[in-house]
Each structure stands twice: as structure tokens, then as C-alpha cells.
N, CA, C and O atoms as a Maestro MAE file, in Angstrom:
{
 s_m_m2io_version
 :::
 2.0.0
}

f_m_ct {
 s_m_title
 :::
 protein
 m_atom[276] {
  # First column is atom index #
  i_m_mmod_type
  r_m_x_coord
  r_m_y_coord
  r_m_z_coord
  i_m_residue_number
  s_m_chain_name
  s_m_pdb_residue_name
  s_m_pdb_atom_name
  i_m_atomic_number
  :::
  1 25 118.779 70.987 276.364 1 A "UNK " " N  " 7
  2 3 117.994 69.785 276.173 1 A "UNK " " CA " 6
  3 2 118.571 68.610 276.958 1 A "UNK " " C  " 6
  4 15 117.786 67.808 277.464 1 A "UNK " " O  " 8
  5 25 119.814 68.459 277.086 2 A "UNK " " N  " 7
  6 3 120.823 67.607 277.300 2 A "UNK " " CA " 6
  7 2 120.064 67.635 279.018 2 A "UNK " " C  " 6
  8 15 119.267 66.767 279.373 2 A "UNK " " O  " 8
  9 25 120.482 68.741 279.878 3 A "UNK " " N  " 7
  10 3 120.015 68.895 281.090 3 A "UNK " " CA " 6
  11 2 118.289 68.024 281.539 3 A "UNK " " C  " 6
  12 15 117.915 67.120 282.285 3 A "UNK " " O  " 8
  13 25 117.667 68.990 280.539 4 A "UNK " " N  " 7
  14 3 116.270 68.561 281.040 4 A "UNK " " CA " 6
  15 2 116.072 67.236 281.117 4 A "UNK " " C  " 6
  16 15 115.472 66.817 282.107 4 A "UNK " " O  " 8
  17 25 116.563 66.230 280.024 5 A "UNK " " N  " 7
  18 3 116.659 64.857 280.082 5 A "UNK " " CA " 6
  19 2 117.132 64.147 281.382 5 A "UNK " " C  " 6
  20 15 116.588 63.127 281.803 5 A "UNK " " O  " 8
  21 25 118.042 64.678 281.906 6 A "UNK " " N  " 7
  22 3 118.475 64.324 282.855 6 A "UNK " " CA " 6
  23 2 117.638 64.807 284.656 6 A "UNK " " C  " 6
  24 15 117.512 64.193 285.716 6 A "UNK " " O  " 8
  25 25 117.393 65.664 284.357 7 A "UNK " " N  " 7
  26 3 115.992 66.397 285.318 7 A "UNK " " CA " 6
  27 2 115.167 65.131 285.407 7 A "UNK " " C  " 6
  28 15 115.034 64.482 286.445 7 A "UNK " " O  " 8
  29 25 114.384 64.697 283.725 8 A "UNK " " N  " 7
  30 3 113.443 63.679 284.150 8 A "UNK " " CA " 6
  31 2 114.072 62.318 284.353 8 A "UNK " " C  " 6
  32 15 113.468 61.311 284.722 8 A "UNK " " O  " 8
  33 25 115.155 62.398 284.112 9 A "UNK " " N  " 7
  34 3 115.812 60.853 284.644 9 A "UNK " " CA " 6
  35 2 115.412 60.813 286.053 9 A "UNK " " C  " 6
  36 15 114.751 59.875 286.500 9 A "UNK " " O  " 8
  37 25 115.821 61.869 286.809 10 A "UNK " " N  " 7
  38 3 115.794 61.807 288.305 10 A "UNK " " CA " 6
  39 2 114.445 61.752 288.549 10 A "UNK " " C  " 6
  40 15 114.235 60.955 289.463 10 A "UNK " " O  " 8
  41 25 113.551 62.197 288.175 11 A "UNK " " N  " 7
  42 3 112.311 62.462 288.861 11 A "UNK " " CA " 6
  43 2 111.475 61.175 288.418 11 A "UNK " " C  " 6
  44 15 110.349 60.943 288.856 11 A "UNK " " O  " 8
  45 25 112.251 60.235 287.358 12 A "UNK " " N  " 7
  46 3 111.651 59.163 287.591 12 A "UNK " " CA " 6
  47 2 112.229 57.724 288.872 12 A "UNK " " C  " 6
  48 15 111.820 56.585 289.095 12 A "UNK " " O  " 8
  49 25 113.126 58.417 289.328 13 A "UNK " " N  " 7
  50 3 114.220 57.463 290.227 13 A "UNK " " CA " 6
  51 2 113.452 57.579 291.316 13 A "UNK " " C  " 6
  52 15 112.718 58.554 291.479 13 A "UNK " " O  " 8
  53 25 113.551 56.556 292.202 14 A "UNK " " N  " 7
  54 3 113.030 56.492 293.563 14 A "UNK " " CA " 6
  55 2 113.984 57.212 294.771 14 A "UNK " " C  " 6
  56 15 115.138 57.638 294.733 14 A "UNK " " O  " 8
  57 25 112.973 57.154 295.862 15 A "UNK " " N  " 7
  58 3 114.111 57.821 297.041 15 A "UNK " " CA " 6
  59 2 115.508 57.624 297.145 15 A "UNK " " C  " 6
  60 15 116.496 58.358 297.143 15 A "UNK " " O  " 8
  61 25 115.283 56.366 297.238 16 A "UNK " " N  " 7
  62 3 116.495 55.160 297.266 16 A "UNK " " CA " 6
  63 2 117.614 55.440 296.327 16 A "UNK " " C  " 6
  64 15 118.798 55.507 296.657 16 A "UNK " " O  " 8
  65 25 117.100 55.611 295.035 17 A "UNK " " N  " 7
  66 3 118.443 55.788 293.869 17 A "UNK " " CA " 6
  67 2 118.863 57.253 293.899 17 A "UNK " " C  " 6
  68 15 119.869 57.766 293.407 17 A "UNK " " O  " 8
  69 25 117.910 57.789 294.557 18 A "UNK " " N  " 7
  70 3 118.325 59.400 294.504 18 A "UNK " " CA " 6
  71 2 119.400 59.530 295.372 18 A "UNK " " C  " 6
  72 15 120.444 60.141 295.147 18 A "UNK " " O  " 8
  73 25 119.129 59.002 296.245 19 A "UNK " " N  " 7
  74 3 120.470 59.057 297.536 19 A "UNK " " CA " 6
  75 2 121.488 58.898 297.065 19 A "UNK " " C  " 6
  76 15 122.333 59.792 297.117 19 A "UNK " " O  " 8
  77 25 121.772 57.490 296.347 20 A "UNK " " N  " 7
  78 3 122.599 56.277 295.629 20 A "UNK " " CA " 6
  79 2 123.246 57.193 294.661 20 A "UNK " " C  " 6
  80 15 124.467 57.070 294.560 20 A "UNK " " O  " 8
  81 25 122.663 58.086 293.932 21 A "UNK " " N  " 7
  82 3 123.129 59.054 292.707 21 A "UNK " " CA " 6
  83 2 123.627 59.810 293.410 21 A "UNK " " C  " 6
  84 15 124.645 60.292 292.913 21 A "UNK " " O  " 8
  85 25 123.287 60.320 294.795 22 A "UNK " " N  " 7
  86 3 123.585 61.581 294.964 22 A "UNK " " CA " 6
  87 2 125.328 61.251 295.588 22 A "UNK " " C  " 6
  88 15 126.270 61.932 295.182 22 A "UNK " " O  " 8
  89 25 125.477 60.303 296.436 23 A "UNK " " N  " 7
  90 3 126.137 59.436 297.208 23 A "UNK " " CA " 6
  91 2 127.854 59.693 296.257 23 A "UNK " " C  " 6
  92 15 128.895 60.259 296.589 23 A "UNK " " O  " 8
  93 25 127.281 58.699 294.566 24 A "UNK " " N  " 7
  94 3 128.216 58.785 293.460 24 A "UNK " " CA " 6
  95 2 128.826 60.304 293.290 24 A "UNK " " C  " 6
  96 15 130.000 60.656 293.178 24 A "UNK " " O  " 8
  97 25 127.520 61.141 293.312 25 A "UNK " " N  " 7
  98 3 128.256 62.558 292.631 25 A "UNK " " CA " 6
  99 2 129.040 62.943 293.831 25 A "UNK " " C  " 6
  100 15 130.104 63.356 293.370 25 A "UNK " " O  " 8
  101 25 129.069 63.003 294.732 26 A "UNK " " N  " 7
  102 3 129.410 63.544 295.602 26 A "UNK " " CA " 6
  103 2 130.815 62.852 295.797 26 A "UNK " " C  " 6
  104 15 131.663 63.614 296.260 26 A "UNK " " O  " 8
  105 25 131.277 61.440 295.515 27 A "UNK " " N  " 7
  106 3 132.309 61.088 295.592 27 A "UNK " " CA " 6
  107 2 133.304 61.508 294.425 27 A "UNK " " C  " 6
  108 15 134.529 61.625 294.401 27 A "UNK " " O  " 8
  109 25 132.369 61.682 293.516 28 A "UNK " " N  " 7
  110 3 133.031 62.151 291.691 28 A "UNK " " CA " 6
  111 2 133.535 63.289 292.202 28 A "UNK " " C  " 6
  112 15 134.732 63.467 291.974 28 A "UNK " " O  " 8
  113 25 132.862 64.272 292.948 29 A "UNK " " N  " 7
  114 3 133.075 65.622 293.280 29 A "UNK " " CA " 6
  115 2 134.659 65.490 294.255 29 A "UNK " " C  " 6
  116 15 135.663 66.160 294.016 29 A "UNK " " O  " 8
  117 25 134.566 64.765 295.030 30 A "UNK " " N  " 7
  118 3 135.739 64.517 295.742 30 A "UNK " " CA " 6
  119 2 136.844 64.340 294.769 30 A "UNK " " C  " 6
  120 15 137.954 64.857 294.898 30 A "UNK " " O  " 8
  121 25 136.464 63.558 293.759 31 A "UNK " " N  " 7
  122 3 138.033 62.485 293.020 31 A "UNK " " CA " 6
  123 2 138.182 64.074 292.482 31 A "UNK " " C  " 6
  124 15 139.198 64.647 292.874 31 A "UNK " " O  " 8
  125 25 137.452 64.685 291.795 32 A "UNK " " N  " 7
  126 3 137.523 65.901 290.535 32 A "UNK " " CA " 6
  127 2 138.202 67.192 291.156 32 A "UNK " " C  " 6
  128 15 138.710 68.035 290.416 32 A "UNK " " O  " 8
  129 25 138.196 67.321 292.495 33 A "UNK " " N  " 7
  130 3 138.996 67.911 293.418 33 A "UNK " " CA " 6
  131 2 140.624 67.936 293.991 33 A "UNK " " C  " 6
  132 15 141.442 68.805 294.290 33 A "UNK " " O  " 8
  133 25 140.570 66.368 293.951 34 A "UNK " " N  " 7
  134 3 141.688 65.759 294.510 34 A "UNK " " CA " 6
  135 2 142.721 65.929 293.567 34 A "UNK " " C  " 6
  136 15 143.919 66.169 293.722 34 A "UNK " " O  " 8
  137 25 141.870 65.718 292.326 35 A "UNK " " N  " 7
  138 3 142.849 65.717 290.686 35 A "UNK " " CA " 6
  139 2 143.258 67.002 290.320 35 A "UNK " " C  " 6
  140 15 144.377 67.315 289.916 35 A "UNK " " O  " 8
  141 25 142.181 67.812 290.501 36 A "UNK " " N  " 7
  142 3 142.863 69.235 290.332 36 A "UNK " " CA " 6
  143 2 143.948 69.784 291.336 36 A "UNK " " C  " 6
  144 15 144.730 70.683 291.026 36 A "UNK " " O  " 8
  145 25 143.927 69.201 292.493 37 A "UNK " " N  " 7
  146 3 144.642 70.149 293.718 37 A "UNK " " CA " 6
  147 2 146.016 69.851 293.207 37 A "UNK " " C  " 6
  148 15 146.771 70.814 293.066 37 A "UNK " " O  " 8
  149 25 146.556 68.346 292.835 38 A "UNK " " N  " 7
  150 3 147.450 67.625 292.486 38 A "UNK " " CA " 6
  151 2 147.703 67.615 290.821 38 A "UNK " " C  " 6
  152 15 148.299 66.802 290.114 38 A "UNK " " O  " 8
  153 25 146.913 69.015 290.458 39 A "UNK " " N  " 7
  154 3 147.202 69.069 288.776 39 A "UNK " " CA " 6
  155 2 147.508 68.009 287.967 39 A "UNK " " C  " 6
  156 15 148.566 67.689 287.425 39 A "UNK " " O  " 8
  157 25 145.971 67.308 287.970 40 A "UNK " " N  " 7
  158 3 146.051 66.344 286.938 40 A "UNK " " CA " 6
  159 2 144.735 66.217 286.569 40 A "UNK " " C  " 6
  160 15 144.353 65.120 286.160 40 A "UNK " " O  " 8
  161 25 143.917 67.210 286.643 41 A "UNK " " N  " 7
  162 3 142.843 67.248 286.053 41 A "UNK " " CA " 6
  163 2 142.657 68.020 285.052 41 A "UNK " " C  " 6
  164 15 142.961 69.201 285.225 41 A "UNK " " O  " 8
  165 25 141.950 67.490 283.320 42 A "UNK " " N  " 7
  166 3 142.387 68.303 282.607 42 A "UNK " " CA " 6
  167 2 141.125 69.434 282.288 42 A "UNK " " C  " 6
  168 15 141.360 70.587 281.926 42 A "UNK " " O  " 8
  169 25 139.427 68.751 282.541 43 A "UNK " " N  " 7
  170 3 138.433 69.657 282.445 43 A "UNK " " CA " 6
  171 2 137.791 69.853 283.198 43 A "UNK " " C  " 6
  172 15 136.793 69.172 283.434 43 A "UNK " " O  " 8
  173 25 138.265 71.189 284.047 44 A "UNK " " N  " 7
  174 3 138.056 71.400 285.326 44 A "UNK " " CA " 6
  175 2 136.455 72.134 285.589 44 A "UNK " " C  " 6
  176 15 135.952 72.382 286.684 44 A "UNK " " O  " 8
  177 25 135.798 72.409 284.082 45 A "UNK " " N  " 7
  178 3 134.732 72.555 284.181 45 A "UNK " " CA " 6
  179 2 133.851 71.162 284.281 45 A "UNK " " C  " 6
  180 15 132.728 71.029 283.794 45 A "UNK " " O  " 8
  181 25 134.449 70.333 284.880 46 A "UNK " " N  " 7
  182 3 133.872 68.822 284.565 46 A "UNK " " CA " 6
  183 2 133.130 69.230 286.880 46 A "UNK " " C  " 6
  184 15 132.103 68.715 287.324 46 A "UNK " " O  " 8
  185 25 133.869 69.987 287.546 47 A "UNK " " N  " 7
  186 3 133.650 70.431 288.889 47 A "UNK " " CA " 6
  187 2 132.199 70.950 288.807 47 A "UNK " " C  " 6
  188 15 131.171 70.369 289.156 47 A "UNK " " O  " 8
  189 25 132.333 72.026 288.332 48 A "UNK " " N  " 7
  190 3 131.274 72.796 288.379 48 A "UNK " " CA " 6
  191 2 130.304 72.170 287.338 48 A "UNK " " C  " 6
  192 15 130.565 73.209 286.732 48 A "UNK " " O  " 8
  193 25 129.550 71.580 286.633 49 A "UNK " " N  " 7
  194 3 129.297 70.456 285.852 49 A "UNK " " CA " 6
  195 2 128.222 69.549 287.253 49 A "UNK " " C  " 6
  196 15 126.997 69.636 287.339 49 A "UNK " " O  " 8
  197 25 129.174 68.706 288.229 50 A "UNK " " N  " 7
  198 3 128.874 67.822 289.069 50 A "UNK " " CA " 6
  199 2 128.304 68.251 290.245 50 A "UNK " " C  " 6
  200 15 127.474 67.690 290.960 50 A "UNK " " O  " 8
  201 25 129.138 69.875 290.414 51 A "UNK " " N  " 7
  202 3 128.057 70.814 291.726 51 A "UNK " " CA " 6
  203 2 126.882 70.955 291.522 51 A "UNK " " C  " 6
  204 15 125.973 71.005 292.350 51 A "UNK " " O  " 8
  205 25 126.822 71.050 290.025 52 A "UNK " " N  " 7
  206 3 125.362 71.482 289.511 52 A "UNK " " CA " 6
  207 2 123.910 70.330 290.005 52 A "UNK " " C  " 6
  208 15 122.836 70.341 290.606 52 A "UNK " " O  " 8
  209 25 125.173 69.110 288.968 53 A "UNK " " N  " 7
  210 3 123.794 67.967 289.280 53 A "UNK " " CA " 6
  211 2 123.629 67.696 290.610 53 A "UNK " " C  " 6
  212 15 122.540 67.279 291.004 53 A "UNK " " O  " 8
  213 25 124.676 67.892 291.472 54 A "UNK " " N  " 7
  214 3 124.314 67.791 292.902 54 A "UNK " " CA " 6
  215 2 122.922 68.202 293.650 54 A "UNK " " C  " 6
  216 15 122.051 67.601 294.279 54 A "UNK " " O  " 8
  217 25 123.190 69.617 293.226 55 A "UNK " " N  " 7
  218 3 122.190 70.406 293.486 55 A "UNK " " CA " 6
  219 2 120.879 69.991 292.938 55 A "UNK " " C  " 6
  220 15 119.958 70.056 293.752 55 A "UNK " " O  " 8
  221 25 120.614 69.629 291.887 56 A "UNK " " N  " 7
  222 3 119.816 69.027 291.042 56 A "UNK " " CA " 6
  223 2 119.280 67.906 291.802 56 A "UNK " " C  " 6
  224 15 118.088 67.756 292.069 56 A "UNK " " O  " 8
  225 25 120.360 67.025 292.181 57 A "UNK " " N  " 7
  226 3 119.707 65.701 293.059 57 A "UNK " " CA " 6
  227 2 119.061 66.432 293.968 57 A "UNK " " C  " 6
  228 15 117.833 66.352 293.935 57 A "UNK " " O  " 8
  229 25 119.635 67.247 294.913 58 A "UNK " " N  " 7
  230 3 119.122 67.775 296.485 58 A "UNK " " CA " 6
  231 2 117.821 68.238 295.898 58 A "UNK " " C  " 6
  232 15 116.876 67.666 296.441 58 A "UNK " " O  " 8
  233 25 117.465 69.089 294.963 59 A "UNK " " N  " 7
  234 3 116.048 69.388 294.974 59 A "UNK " " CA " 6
  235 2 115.466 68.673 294.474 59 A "UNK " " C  " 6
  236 15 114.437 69.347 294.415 59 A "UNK " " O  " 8
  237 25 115.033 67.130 293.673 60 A "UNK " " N  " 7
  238 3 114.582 66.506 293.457 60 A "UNK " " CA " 6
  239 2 113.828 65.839 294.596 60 A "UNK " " C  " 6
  240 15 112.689 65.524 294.940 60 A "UNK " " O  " 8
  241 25 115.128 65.797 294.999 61 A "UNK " " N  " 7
  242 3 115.090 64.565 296.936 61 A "UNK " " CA " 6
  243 2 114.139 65.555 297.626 61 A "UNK " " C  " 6
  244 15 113.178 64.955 298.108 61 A "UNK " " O  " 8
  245 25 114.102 66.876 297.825 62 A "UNK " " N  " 7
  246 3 113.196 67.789 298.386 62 A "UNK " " CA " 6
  247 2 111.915 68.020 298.042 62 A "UNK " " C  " 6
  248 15 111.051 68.343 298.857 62 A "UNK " " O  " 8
  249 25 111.718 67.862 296.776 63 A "UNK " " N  " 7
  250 3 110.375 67.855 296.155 63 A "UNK " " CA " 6
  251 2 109.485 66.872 296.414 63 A "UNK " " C  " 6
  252 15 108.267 67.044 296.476 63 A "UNK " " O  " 8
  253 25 110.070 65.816 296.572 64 A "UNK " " N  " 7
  254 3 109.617 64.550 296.460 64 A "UNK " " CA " 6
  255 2 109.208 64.101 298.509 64 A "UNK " " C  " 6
  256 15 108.445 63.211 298.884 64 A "UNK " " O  " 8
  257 25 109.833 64.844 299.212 65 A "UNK " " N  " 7
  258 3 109.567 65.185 300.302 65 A "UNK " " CA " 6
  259 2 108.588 65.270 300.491 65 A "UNK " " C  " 6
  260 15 107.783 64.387 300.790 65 A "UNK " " O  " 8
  261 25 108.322 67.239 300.246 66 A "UNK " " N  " 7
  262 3 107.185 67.836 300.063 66 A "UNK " " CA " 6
  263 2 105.815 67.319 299.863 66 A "UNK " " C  " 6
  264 15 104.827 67.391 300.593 66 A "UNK " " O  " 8
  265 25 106.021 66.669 298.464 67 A "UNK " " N  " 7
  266 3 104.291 65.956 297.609 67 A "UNK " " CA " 6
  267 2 104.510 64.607 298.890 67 A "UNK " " C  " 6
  268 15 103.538 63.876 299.082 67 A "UNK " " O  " 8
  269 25 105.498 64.420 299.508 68 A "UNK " " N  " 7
  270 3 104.878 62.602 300.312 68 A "UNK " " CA " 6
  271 2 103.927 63.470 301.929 68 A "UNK " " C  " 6
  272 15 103.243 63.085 302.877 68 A "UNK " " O  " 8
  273 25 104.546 64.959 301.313 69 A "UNK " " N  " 7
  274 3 103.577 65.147 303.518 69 A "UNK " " CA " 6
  275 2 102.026 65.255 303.057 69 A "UNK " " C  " 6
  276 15 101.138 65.371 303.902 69 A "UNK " " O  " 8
  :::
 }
 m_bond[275] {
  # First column is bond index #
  i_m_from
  i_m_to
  i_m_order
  :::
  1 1 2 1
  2 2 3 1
  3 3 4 2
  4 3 5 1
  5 5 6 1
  6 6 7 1
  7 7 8 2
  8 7 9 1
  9 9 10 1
  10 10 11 1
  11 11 12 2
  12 11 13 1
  13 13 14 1
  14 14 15 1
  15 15 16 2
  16 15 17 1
  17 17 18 1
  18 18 19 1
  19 19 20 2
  20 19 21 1
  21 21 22 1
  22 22 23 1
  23 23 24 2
  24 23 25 1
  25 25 26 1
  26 26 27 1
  27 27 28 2
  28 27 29 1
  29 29 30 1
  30 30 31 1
  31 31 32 2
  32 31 33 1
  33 33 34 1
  34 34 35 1
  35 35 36 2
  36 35 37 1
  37 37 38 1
  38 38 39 1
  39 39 40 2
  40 39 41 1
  41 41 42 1
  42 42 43 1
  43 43 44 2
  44 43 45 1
  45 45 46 1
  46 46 47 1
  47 47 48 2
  48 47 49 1
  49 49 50 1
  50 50 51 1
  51 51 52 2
  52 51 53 1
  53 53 54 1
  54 54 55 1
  55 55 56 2
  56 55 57 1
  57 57 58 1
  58 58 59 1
  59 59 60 2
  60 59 61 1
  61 61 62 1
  62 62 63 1
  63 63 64 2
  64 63 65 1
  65 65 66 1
  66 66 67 1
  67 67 68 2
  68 67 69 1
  69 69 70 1
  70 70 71 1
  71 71 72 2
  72 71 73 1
  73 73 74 1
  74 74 75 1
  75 75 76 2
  76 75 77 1
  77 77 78 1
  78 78 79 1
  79 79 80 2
  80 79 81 1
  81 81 82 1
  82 82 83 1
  83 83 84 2
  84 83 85 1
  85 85 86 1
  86 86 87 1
  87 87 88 2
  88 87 89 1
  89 89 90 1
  90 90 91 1
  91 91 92 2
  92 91 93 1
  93 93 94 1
  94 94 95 1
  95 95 96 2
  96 95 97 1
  97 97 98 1
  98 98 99 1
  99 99 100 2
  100 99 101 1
  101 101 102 1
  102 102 103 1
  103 103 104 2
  104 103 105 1
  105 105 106 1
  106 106 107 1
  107 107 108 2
  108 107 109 1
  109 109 110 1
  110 110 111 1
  111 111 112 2
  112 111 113 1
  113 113 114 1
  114 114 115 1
  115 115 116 2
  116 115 117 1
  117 117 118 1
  118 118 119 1
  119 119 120 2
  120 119 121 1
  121 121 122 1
  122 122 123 1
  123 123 124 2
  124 123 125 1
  125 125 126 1
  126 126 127 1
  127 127 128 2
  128 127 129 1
  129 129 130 1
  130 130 131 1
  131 131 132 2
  132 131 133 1
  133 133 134 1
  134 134 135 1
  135 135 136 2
  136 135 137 1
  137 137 138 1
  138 138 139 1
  139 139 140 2
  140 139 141 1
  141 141 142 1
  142 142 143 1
  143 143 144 2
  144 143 145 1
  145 145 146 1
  146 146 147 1
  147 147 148 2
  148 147 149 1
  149 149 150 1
  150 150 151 1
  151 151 152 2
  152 151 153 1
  153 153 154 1
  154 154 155 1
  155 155 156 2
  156 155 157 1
  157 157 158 1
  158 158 159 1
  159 159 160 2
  160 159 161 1
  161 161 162 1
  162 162 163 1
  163 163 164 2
  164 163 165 1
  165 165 166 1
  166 166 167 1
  167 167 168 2
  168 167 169 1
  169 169 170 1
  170 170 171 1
  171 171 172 2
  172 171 173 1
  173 173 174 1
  174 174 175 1
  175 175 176 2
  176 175 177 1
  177 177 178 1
  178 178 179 1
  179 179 180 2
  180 179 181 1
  181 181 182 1
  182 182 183 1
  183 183 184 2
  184 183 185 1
  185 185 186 1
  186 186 187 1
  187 187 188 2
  188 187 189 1
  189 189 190 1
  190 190 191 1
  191 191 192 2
  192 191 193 1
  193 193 194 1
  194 194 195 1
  195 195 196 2
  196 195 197 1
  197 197 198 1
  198 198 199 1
  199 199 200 2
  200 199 201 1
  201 201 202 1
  202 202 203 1
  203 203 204 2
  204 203 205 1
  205 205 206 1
  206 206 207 1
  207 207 208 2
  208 207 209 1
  209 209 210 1
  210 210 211 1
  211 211 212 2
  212 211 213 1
  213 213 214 1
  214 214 215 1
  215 215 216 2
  216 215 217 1
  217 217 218 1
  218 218 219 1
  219 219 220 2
  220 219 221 1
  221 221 222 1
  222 222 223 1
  223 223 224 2
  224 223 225 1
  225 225 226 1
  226 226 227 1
  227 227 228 2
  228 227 229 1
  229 229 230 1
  230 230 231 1
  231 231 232 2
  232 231 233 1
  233 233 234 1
  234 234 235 1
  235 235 236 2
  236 235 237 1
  237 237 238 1
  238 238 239 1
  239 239 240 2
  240 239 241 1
  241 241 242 1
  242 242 243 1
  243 243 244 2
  244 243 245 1
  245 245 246 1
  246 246 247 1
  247 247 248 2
  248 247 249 1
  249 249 250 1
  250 250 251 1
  251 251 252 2
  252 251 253 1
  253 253 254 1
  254 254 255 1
  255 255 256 2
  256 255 257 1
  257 257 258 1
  258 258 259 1
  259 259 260 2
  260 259 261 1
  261 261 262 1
  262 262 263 1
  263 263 264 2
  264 263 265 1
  265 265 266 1
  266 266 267 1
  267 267 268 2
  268 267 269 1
  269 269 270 1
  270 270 271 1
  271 271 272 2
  272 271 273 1
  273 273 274 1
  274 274 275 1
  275 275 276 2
  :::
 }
}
């Protein structure tokens, strides 16, 4: 349930914030990396977690492509 909420968060966001979101995760993804390499990250399922919504952004941003041709 938790997920889907967040599905329609995005699909109500514009191009613009989608980027902007995607931009954030992608830097989160960096820090959540950096912390683990240097063992100081303690929930490392917090990685795979942020790949996910990544992915999540990218097909949003793609869909939304699609319906503008």
C-alpha cells in the first residue's frame, strides 16, 4: 500500500519535479553507497529500497513521454 501511494505521488508531479526527485534519489543512492563502502551504513536495505524508486521515477518520466507524442 505504502508503495502504490507513492506511485501516485509521482504521477501527480510534473516533468520538472520528476527530474528534481529523480536528481535527489540518485544522490541518496550515491551517499547510501559511500556509507556502506566505508562501513557506516547501518540499513543497507535502505540501497536497494532507493534503486527501486529510481526505477519507479524513470518509468513515470517515460510514460509521461509516451501520452505527450
Amino acid at each position: 500500500m505504502k508503495i502504490n501511494k507513492y506511485v501516485e505521488d509521482l504521477k501527480a508531479k510534473s516533468a520538472a519535479e520528476l527530474a528534481q526527485e529523480l536528481v535527489a534519489a540518485k544522490k541518496e543512492l550515491f551517499n547510501l553507497r559511500f556509507q556502506n563502502a566505508t562501513n557506516q551504513l547501518d540499513n543497507t536495505s535502505r540501497i536497494k529500497e532507493v534503486r527501486r524508486n529510481i526505477a519507479r521515477i524513470q518509468t513515470i518520466i517515460t510514460q509521461k513521454a509516451k501520452t505527450a507524442e
